[in-house]
N, C-alpha and C positions, 0 to 999 in steps of 0.2 A: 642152770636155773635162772630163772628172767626175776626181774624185780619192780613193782610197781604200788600203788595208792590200790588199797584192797575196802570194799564198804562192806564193815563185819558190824555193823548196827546195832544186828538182833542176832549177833554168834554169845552163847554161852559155853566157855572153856571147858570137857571134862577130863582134860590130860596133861599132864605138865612136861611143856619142850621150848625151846627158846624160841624165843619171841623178836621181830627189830620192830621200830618203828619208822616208817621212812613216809616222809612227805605228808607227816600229819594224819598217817591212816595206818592200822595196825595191821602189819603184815604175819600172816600166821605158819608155822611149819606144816609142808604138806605131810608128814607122818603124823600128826597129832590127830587125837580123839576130840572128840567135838558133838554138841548139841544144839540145836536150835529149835525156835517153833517156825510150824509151817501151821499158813491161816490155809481154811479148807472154806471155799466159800460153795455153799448149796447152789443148785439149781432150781431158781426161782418159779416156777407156772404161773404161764405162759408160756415164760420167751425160750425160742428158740435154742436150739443148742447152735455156738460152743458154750455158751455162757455155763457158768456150774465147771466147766471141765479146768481142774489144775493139777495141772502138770508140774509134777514132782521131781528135782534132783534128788536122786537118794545115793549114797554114799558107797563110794568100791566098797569097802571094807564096813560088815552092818550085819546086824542081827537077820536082816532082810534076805540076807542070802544062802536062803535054804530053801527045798522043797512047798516048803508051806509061808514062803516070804512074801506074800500078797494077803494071804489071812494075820501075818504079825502084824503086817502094815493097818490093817484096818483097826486093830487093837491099837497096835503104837498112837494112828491119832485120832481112835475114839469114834470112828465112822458107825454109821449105824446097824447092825446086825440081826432085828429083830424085824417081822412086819413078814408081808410076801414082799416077793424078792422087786418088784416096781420101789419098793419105798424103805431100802435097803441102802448103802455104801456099795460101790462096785470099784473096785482096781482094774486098773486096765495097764497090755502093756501093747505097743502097736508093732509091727514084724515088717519094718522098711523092705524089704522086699517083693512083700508080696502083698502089704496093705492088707492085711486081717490082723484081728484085735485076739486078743488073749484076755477075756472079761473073768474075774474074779470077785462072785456076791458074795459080801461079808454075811458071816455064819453061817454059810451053808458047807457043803461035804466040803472037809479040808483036803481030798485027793484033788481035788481041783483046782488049788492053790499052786500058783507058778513059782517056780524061781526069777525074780527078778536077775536083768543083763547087766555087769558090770558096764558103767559107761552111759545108759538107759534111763532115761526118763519117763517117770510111769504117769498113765493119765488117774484123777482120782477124782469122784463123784458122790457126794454125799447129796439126802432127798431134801425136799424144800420145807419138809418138817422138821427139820435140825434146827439148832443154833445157827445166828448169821454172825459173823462166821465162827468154826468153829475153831480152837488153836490146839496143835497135835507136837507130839517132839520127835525128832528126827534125830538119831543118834549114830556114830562111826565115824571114820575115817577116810582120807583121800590113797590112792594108790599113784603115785606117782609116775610108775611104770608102765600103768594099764592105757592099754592104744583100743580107742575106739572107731570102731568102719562105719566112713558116710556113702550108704549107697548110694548110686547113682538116680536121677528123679526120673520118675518114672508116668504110666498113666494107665487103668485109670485113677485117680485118688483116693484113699491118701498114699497108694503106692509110689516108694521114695521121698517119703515124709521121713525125714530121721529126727527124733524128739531125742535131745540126747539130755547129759545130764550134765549142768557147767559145774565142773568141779569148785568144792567152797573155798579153796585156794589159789585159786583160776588169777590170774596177771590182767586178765580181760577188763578193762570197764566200760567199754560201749561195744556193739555189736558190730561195729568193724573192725574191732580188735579178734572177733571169733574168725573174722571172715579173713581174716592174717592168719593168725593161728592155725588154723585148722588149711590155707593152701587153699581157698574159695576158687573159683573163676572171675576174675575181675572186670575183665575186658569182653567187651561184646553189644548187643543189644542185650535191653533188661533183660529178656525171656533165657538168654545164655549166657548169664551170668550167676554165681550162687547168691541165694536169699537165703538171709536169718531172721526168724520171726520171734515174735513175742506174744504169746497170749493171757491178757488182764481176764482171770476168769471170772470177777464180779461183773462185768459186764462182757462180757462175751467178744470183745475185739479184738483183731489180731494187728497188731504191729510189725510191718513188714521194713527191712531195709537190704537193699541192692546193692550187694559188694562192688566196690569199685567207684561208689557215688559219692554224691556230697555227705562229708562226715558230723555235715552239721544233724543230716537226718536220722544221725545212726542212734538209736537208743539206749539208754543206761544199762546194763546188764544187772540182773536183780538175782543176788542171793538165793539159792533154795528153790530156785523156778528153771524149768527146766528149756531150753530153746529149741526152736525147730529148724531147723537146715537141710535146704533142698540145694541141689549141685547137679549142670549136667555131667557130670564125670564121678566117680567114685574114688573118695578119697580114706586116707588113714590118720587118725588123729591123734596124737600125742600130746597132750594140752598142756601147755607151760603154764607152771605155778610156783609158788612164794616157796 
């Protein structure tokens, strides 16, 4: 088990396990229960997508993981469920392989309701008649065990888009710390090398950083948001946590 400065901000505690503090940041047990809010910001009209789309870490270990774990989600953070389905909540979850989507409109037929992927970061869309933003809780635990698969990038997009899901006990704190972790390609020209992105879904920009690069451009790793990492190779991920 690795050890490092963990940013628990916005973690609210719901299990009691031992705690250290190291380096002035509270490091948490990866078997512990855990809540937090996740902001759900709408999609504005007009602009463009990605904006509206956030991407969610959600937890190995979670009510989420059943059958109809894309309709609890919607409930868990209050997405909208009512209207025809344009101006509805949607859960999405993305299938790196073969880049199709898994869309799940809130209240409508719960057979259609996915089981969220251990490891998996779901994308989630709430309409521009919501609340800005809205604030949801996200409840479970980390699986310490659980090894998640980075397919290989692929074309045409978003085929080998892997949106995974940075566990909330993750050692990570910038995204060249994922690009360690997880075994990236470092070496090469940009184009064959792995990138880890970052998508700010209030405004719809992606944040990209080039494993192997200057680390001054590597970005904060944010709590609860889910990252995307493309590789030319396929890797397996065992993510080091506190």
């Amino acid at each position: 088990m690795k050890h490092g400065i963990h940013n628990s901000s916005k973690w609210l505690i719901a299990a009691t396990a031992a705690v250290a503090v190291i380096a002035g940041g509270l490091a948490l047990g990866s078997n512990m229960g855990f809540k937090f809010n996740a902001q759900v910001h709408p999609g504005v009209a007009p602009s463009p997508l990605p904006e509206g789309d956030n991407w969610v870490s959600v937890p190995d270990n979670s009510p989420y993981q059943t059958t109809q774990g894309a309709k609890i989600l919607c409930q868990q953070l209050g997405l909208v469920s009512v209207g025809v389905n344009t101006t509805r909540g949607v859960v999405s979850r993305l299938i790196s392989s073969s880049g199709v989507f898994q869309n799940y409109t809130c209240g409508t037929n719960t057979a259609l309701a996915f089981t969220p992927v251990q490891g998996e970061a779901l994308k989630v869309r709430n309409p521009s008649t919501a609340p800005t933003p809205i604030n949801g809780i996200i409840v479970g635990s980390d699986n310490p065990n659980n090894t998640t698969s980075i397919v290989a990038a692929g074309s045409p997009l978003p085929k080998g888009d892997n949106w995974v899901s940075v566990p909330y006990h993750t050692t990570a704190i910038k995204a060249n710390d994922l690009c360690s972790d997880m075994g990236l390609t470092t070496t090469g020209v940009n184009t064959a090398r792995g990138i880890v992105s970052r998508l700010t879904a209030s405004t719809g920009v992606l944040q990209n950083y080039t494993c192997g690069t200057n680390t001054a451009l590597a970005f904060i790793v944010t709590t609860g948001e889910g990252a995307k990492v493309r590789n030319p190779v396929a890797k397996s991920w065992l993510p080091s946590h506190f």
